[in-house]
C-alpha positions as CSV (number, residue, x, y, z in Angstrom):
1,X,22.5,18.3,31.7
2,X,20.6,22.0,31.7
3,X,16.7,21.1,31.2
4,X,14.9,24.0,29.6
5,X,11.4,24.9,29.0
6,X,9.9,26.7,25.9
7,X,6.9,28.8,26.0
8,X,5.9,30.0,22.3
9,X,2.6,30.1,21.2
10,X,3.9,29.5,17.5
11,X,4.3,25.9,17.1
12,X,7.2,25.9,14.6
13,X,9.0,28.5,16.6
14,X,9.4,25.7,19.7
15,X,9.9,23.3,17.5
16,X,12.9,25.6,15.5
17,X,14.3,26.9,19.5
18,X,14.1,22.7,20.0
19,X,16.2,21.2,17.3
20,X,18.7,24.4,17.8
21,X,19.2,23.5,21.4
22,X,19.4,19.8,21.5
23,X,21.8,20.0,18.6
24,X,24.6,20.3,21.8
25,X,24.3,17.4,24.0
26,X,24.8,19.1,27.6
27,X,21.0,20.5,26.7
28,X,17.7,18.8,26.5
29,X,14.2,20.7,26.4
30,X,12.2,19.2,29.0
31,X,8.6,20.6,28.2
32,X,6.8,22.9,25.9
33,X,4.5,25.3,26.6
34,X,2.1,27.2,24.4
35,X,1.0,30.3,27.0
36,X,2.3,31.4,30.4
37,X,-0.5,30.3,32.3
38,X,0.8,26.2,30.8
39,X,4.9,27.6,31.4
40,X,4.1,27.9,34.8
41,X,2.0,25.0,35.5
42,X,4.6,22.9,33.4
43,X,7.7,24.3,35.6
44,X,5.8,22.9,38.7
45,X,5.8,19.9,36.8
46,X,9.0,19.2,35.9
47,X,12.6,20.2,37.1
48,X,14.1,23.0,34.7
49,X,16.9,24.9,35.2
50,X,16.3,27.8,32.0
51,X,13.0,29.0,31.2
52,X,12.4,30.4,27.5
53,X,9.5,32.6,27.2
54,X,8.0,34.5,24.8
55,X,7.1,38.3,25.8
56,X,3.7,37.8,23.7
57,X,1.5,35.1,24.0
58,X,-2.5,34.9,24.3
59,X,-3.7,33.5,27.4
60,X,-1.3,34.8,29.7
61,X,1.8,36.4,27.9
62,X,5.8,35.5,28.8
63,X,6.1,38.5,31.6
64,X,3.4,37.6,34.0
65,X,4.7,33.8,33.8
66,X,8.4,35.1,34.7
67,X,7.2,36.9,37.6
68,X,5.7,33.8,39.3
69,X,8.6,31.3,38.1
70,X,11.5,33.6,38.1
71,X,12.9,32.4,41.8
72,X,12.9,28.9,40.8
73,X,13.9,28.8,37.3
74,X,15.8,31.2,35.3
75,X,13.9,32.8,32.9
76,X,15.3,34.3,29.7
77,X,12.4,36.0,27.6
78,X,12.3,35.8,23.9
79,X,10.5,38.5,21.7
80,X,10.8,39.7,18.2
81,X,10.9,43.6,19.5
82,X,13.2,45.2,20.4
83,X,12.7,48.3,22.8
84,X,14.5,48.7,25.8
85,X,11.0,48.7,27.3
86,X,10.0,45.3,27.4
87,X,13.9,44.5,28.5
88,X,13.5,46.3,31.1
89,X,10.3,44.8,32.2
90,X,11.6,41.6,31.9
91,X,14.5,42.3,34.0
92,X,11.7,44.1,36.7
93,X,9.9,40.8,37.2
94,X,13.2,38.7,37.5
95,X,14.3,37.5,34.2
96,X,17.7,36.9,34.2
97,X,18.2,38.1,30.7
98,X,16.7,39.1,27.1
99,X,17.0,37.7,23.3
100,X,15.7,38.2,19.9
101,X,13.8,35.7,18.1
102,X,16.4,36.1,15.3
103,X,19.6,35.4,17.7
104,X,21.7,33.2,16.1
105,X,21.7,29.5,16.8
106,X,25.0,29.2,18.8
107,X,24.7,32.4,20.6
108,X,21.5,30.7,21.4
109,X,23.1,27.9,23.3
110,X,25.5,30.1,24.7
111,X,23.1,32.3,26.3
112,X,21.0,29.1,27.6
113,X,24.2,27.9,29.4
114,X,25.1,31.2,31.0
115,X,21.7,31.3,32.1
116,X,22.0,27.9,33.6
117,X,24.9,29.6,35.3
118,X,22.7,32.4,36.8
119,X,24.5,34.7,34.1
120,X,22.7,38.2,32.9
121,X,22.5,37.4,29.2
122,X,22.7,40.9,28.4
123,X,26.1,43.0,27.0
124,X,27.6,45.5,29.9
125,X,26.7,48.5,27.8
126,X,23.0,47.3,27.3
127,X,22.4,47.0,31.4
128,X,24.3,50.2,32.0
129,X,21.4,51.8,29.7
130,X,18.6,50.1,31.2
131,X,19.9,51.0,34.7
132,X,19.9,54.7,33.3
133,X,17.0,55.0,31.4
134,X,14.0,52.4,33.1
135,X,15.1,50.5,36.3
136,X,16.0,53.7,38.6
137,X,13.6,55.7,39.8
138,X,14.9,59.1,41.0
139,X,16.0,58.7,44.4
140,X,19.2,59.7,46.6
141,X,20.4,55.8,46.8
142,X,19.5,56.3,50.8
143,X,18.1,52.5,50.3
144,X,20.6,51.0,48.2
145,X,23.4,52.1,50.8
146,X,20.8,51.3,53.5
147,X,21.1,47.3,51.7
148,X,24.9,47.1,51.0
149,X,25.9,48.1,54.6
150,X,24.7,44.2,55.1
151,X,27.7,43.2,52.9
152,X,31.2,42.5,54.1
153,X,34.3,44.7,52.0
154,X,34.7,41.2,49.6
155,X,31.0,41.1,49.0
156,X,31.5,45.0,47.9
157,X,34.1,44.4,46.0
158,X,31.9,41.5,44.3
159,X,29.0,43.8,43.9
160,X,30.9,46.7,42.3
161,X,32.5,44.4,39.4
162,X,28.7,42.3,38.7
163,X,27.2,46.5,38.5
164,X,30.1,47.1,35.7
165,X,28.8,43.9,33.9
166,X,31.6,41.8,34.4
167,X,30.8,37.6,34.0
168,X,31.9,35.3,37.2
169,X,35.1,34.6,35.7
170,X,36.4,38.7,34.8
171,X,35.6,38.9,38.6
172,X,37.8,36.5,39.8
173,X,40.6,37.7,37.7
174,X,40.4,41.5,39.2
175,X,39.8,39.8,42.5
176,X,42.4,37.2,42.2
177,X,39.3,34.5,43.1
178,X,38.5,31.0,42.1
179,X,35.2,31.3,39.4
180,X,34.0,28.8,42.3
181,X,33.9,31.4,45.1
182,X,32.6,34.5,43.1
183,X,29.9,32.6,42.7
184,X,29.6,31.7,46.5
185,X,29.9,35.0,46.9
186,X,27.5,36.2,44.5
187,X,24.8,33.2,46.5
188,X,25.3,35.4,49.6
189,X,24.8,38.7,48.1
190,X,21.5,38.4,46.2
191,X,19.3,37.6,49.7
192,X,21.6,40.4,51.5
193,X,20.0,42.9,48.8
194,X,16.5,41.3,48.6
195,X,17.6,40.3,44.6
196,X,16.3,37.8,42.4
197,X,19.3,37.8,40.0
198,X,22.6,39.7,39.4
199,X,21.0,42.1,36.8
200,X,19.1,43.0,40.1
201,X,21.9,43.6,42.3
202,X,23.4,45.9,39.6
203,X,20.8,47.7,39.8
204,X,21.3,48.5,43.9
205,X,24.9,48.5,43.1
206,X,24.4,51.6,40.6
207,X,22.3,53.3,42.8
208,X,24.6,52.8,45.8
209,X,27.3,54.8,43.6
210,X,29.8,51.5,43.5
211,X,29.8,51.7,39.8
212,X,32.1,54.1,37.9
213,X,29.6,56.6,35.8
């Protein structure tokens, strides 16, 4: 069962996320939260495995929430905007992926069990942008190739294929690997390269140069 949390300071839109997700049986929602300050005090309350949280909400907004519940929980931010600002500072503080308040219902549940999975809920050619555009600062990689000398050549290999966006399963079939141990492998990269999720480690991965351009 995948226990989520919703944090919405609209009352209807919980209550809409709500009967969306526990329409599929594997899902319950576990607590709602009307501001981030109550998300956080409510994931130290109960055991949840996905966060929802809105980007906007009055007394304490979605972001700051994520940041402090982000390496227990993961957190997958909801907003009604857009820009590839606020994705990317979702992603900064840990989220393990961004949706639209209008996402479809089933590609809502989709995105809620990839999350569970410790899946980026974001398409390859969205994270490639972000990497481009707001994550990198301008730098010679020296510390991204500083982190992944810490990784054996399987763990490279691993890292090179989560920087091009590919899901657990793609990895295993270029890699000729069980979903079960990319996974394993992916558990032993993140702390190797000081990363909270694998949108993180794409990130290093980028700036390393292990990604095609």
């Amino acid at each position: 069962m995948i226990r989520v949390l919703i944090a919405d300071d609209e009352t209807l839109m919980r209550a809409g996320i709500r009967l969306i997700l526990e329409n599929d049986p594997e899902i319950t929602v576990v607590a709602e939260a009307s501001d981030g300050r109550q998300a956080v005090e409510l994931t130290l309350k109960h055991t949840v495995d996905v966060a929802l949280l809105d980007i906007r909400m009055p007394g304490g907004d979605g972001l700051k929430a994520a940041e402090q519940i982000a390496s227990r929980v993961s957190v997958v931010m909801l907003t009604t905007f857009g820009e590839d600002s606020y994705v990317a500072q979702a992603l900064k503080v840990g989220a393990t992926g961004f949706l639209l308040k209008d996402t479809p219902p089933q590609e809502l549940i989709n995105a809620v069990r990839k999350a569970a999975r410790g899946e980026p809920i974001l398409a390859p050619q969205i994270t490639k942008r972000l990497i481009e555009k707001h994550l990198l600062a301008p730098n010679d990689g020296s510390d991204a190739r500083r982190k992944i000398d810490a990784l054996t050549d399987t763990e490279r290999n691993v890292l090179r294929l989560v920087g091009e966006g590919l899901s657990n399963t793609e990895i295993g079939e270029q890699l000729f690997m069980a979903t079960g141990t990319v996974k394993a492998h992916i558990s032993r990269i993140l702390p190797k390269l000081e990363c909270a999720n694998r949108v993180q480690a794409a990130i290093v991965a980028h700036d390393a140069g292990l990604t095609r351009s």
